[in-house]
N, C-alpha and C positions, 0 to 999 in steps of 0.2 A: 557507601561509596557507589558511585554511579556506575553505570555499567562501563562509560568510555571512560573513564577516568583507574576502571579496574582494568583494561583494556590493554589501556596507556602502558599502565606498571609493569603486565605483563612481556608487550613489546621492550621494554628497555631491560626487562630481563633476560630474555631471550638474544637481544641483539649481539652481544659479544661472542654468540653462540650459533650466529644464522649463517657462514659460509662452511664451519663445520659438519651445520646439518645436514646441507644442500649436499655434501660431500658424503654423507654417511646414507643420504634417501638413494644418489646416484650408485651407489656399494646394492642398496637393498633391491634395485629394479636390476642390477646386473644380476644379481642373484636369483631375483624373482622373474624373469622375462624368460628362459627355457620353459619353466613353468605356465605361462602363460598361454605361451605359441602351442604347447600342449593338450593345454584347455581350449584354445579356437580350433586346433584342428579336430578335436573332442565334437566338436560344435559343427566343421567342415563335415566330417562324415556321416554325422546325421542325416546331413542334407541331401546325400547323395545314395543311391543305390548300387551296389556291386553287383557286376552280373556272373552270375553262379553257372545257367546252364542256355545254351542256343539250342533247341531240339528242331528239327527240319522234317515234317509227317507230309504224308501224301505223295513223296516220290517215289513210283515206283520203277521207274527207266533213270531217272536220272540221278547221278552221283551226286552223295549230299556236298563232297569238297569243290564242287561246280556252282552250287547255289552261296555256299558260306565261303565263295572266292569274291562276292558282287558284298559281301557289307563291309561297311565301315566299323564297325564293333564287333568284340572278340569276347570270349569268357576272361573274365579276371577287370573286364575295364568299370571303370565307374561312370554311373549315368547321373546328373541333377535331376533329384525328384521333380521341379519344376517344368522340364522340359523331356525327361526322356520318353513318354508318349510321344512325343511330335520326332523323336531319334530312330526309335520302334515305326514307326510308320513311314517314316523316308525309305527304311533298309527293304519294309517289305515291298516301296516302289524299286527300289531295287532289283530284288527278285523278279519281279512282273517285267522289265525290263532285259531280261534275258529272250523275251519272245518266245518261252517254252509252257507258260503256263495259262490255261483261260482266265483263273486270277488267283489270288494269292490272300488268304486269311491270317491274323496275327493274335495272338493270347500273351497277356504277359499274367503274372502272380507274384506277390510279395511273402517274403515269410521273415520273422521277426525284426518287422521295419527295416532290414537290411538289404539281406540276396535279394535280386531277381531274377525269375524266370521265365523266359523267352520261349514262343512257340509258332511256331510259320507251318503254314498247312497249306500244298499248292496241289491244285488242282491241273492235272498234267492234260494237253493237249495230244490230240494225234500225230504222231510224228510220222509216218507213212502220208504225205501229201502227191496223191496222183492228179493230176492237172491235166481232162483233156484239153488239148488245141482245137478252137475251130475260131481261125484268126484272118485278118485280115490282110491282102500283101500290099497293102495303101497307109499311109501315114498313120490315120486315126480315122475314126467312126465316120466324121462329115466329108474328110476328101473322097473317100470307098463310096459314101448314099451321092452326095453330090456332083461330083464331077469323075466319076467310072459307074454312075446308073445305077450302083448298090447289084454291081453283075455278080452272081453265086460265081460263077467261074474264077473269081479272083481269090479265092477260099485259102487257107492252109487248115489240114489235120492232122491231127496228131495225138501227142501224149508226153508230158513232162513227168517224170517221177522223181520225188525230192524224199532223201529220208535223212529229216533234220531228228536235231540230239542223238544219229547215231552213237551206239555205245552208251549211250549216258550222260557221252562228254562232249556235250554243244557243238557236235562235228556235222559238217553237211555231207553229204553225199548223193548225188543221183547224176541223171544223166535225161535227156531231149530229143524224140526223133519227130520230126512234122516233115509232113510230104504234104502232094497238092501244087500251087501257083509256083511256091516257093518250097528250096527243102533244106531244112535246119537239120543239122545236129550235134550235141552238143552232151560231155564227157565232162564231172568234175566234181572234185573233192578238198574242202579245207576243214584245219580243224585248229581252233586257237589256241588249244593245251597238248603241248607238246614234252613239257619238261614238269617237276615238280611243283614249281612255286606257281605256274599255269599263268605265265608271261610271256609263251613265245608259240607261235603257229607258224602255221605251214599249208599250203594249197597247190593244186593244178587245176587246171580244165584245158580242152581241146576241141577247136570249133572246126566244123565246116560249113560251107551255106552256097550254096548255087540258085538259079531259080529262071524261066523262062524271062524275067523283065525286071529292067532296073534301068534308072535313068543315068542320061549320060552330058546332062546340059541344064541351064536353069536360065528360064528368058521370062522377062518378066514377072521374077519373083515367084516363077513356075515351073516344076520338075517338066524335063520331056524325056519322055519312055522310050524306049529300046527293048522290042519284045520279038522271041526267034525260039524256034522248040531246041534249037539245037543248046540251050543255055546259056549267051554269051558273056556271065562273069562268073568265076568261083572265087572265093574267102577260105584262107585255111588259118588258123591260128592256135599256135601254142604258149601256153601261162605257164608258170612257176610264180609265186608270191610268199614272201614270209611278212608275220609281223608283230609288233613286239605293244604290249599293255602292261604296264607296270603299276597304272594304278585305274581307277575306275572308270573315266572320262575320258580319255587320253588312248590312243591308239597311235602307232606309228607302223606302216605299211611300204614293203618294198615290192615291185613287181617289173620281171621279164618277160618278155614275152616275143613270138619270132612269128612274123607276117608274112605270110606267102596269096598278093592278089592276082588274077589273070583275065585279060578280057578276051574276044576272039576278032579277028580282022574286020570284022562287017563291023561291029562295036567299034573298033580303035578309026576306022572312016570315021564317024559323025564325030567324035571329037580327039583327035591327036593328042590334046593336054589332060585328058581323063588320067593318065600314067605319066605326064610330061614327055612324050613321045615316045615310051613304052608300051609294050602288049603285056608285060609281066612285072610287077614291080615287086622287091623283096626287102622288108629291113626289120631290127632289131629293135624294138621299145624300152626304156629305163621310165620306171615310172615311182615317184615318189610321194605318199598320201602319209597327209598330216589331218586325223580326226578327232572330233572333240564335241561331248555331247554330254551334259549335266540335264538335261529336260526331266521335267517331271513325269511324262507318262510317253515313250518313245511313239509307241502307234499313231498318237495324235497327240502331242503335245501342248500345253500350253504355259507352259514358261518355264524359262531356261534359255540357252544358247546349245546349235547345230551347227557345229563349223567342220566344214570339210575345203582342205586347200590342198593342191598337187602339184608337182613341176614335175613334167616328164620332157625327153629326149628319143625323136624318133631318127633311127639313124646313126649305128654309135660308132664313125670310121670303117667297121668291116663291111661296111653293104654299103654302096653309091648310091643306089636309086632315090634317097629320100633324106633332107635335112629339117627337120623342123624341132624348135623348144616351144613349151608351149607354160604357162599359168593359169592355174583354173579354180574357181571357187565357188562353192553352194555353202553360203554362211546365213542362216534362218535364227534370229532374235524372237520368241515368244514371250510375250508379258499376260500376263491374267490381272482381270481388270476386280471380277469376282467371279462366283460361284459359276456365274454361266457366261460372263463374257470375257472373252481373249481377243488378244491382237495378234499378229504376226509380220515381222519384216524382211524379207528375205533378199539377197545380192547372189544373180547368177554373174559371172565374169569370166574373159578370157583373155590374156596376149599370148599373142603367136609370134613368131617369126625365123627365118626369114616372110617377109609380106608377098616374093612370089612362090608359089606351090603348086603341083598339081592343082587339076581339079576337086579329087578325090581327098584333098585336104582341105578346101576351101569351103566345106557346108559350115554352118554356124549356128543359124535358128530355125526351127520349124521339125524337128528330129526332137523323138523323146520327150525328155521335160524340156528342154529345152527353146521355148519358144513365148512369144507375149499373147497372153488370153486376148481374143477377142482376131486373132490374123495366124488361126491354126490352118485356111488356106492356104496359105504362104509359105515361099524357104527364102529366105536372107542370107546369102555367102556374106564372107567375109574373114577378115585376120583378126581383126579385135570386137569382142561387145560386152556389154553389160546390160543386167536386166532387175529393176527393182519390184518387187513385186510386194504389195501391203495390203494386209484382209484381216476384217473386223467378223469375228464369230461368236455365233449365239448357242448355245447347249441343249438342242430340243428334246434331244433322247440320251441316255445313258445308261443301260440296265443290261445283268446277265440274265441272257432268257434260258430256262431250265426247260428241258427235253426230252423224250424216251425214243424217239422216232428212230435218228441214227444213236444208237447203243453206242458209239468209238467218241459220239463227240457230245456229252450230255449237257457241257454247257457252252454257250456262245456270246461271248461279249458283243454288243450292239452300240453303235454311236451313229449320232444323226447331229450333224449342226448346220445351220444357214447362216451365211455370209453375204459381206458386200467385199469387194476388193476392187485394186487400180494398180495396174503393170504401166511402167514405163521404161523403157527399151531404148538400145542404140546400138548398129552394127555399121564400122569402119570396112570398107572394100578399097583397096587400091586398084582395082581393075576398074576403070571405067568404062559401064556397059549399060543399055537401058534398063537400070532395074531401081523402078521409083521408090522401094522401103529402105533402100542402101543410104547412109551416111547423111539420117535423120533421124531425131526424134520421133518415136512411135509411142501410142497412149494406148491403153485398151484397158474398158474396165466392166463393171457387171454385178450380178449376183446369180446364186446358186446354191447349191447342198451337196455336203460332205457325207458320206456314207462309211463307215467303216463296219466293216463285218470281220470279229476276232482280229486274229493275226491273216488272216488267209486272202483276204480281198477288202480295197477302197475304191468306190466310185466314188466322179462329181459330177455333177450335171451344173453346168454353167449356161449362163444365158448373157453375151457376152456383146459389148461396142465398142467399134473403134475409131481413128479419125476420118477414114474413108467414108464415114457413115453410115459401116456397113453394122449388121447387127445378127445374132442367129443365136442358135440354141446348141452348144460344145456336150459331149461327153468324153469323160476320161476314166482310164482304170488307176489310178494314182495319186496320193494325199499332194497337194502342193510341191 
C-alpha cells in the first residue's frame, strides 16, 4: 500500500473521531499551560540577576541613606543580565551627581549565576570650601579693563565660607563678608533632608549689600553711575524656602522672601523712577521654581534635559510700593553626538507685567548669565525677552589628576572642551527711549574653551561677534 493511499485510510479513520479530539488536546493544554508558564518563568529568571547586596565604601562624612536616596535600584530587585552593567553605571552617575564626590567607582560580582553584588566607592571631596574674594564691582572682566581703566580702586575683598554636606546630609551652610568698593554680606543655610523618606527641605539666608556706586539710569544701552562715600543705596533681604523631591529629576521649590531697598536724596535727584517716586521701596516676594534635570554628568553635561521654570509675585496686597508677576525659564537640551562631541540648546525667557515698573525692575539683559555673547558691553532694559543660545563641543581633556601637594584634595577632576556657538536674542521695552539694542533682533556668535576644574570652579574664555561688527575676546566664571 502506498504511503498516501495508507494515509488516506488512516484519515477516514480518524475523521468520526476529529472534533472529540480537538476537544480532549484543548482539556490537555488547560491542564498542561500552568505548567508551562512555570517552565518560561524557569527560563525568565535565568536571565536576569537578583541583587542581594548595595555596599556604599569610601564615605567617610557622608550618610550612606544620602547616596542610596539618588538610585534607582534597591536590594531585592532584579536586573537583565543583558543590560544591567549599563543599570550599574547610570546609578553610579547618579551618585557623582550629588556634587559631593571627585568621582565615584563601581564593582559588581556574581555568585551562582544568580545574586548580585553591588559596590560604589566614592572618593569624598573637601567640604570646608573657603573662597577668598578679590572681585570686581563692574559687571564682568571686559566692562572693569575696558571702560573703568581696569582701576584697582574698584576692588571687592573678602572671604566666602561654604561648608557643604554638612553633617553628612547634603546640607549647606556658610555665610559671605566682602568689604572694599562694595560690601556684601550674606548668612545662609539649606538642607533637602528634613523628614525620613528625605523629600522635603528647608533653607534661609539673609543679605545686606551697600556700596559707594551703583547706577541709576541706562542711556544708550549703557549703565551711568552714581558714586558718593556717603553710600547712596543699601539692599537688605530676607529668604525662607522649602522644597519638596519625590523622585530623582524632579524638584519642586517654594520661596519667601521680604525686600527692604533704600536710596539717599542726591540718588533719588538723578532719577525719581529708580523707586517710582520713592526713597525707600519695600515688598514681599512669592516665588515658585519647577526643576528638572535627568543630564548625564550635571557639572558639564552632555545629554539630557535642564529645565528650570518659575512664576513669582512681587508684591503680595500688604506692601504698596511694588506689583509685578513675572515667568522665567532656563530650559538647556544636551544631545551627545559621540564620545567627544556634544551639542547644547538652551532658552533664556521672561514675561513680566505689569509693562510699567520702576526702574529698578526694568533690567533685563547684561546682569549674570543673563545676556547674548558677543554684547557683554551692553544692558538691555526691558519687560519681556528671550534668548536662544546653541554650542557645538569638542572633548580635549577629561582626566582625574592625582596629587600630593594639597593632602585635603588628592584628587581633581579636569575638563577642557572647545566650542563654536551662536546666541540670538530679543528684548521688548515699552518705554520708548534711545536705546538702539531694545526691540530687535540681536546675533552674537564666536568660539572658545570651557574649563571646568572639579566641582569648585568653570571658566570660558570666549572670543566673541556681533551685528555691530564689533568683536573681542569675553571671559566668564561660569559653564553656559
Amino acid at each position: 500500500m502506498s504511503i498516501a493511499r495508507q494515509q488516506m485510510k488512516i484519515n477516514n479513520i480518524l475523521l468520526p473521531l476529529q472534533m472529540p479530539l480537538y476537544s480532549l488536546s484543548f482539556i490537555v493544554l488547560l491542564i498542561l499551560f500552568p505548567f508551562q508558564l512555570l517552565a518560561q518563568n524557569d527560563s525568565l529568571d535565568k536571565a536576569f540577576y537578583q541583587i542581594v547586596d548595595i555596599n556604599i565604601k569610601g564615605n567617610k562624612k557622608t550618610k550612606k541613606e544620602i547616596i542610596l536616596r539618588e538610585l534607582n535600584i534597591q536590594v531585592g530587585d532584579y536586573l537583565k543580565i543583558s543590560n544591567y552593567k549599563d543599570i550599574i553605571d547610570i546609578n553610579r552617575r547618579r551618585i557623582l551627581n550629588l556634587n559631593l564626590f571627585a568621582f565615584v567607582n563601581q564593582e559588581d560580582s556574581i555568585v551562582d549565576n544568580t545574586y548580585l553584588y553591588i559596590s560604589y566607592t566614592v572618593h569624598e571631596l573637601l567640604y570646608w570650601e573657603p573662597n577668598p574674594i578679590f572681585d570686581l564691582a563692574d559687571r564682568n572682566v571686559n566692562v572693569w579693563w575696558v571702560e573703568m581703566n581696569h582701576k584697582l580702586n574698584r576692588t571687592n575683598i573678602g572671604l566666602e565660607l561654604t561648608r557643604t554636606n554638612f553633617r553628612g546630609r547634603n546640607e549647606l551652610l556658610g555665610g559671605m563678608v566682602q568689604l572694599g568698593y562694595n560690601k556684601y554680606f550674606k548668612l545662609f543655610y539649606k538642607t533637602p533632608n528634613i523628614d525620613k523618606k528625605l523629600h522635603h527641605g528647608l533653607g534661609f539666608a539673609g543679605i545686606f549689600e551697600t556700596g559707594r556706586e551703583t547706577f541709576y539710569n541706562t542711556k544708550n544701552n549703557k549703565l551711568q553711575f552714581f558714586s558718593s562715600e556717603n553710600y547712596p543705596y543699601s539692599r537688605a533681604v530676607a529668604r525662607v524656602f522649602y522644597s519638596y523631591r519625590n523622585s530623582y529629576a524632579a524638584i519642586h521649590e517654594l520661596e519667601l522672601n521680604y525686600n527692604r531697598l533704600s536710596i539717599t536724596p542726591s540718588f533719588y535727584d538723578l532719577n525719581p523712577n529708580y523707586f517710582n517716586g520713592k526713597k525707600i521701596m519695600k515688598y514681599f516676594e512669592f516665588i515658585y521654581t519647577y526643576k528638572y534635570n535627568n543630564t548625564d554628568l550635571r557639572i558639564f553635561p552632555t545629554r539630557g534635559w535642564d529645565i528650570n521654570i518659575s512664576f513669582s509675585k512681587k508684591g503680595l496686597g500688604i506692601d504698596h510700593d511694588v506689583n509685578q508677576f513675572m515667568i522665567k525659564t532656563q530650559s538647556i537640551f544636551y544631545q551627545k553626538i559621540n564620545e567627544q562631541l556634544s551639542t547644547s540648546t538652551m532658552l533664556l525667557a521672561r514675561l513680566a507685567g505689569p509693562q510699567q515698573q520702576p526702574y529698578y525692575l526694568q533690567r533685563a539683559l547684561g546682569f549674570k548669565n543673563e545676556f547674548i555673547r558677543g554684547y557683554e558691553y551692553y544692558v538691555i532694559d526691558g519687560t519681556h525677552y528671550a534668548i536662544l543660545r546653541n554650542g557645538l563641543y569638542y572633548k580635549l581633556f577629561d582626566r582625574i589628576i592625582s596629587q600630593r601637594v594639597l593632602p585635603f584634595l588628592h584628587y581633581i577632576p579636569l575638563r577642557v572642551f572647545a566650542k563654536v556657538y551662536d546666541d540670538i536674542g530679543y528684548v521688548h521695552s515699552p518705554i520708548k527711549k534711545h536705546s538702539p539694542l531694545n526691540n530687535r533682533i540681536l546675533n552674537g556668535y564666536g568660539i572658545g574653551i570651557d574649563i571646568v576644574v572639579s566641582y569648585l570652579a568653570k571658566f570660558r574664555i570666549e572670543y566673541s561677534f556681533n551685528h555691530l561688527g564689533q568683536n573681542g575676546l569675553f571671559l566668564h566664571g561660569k559653564k553656559d
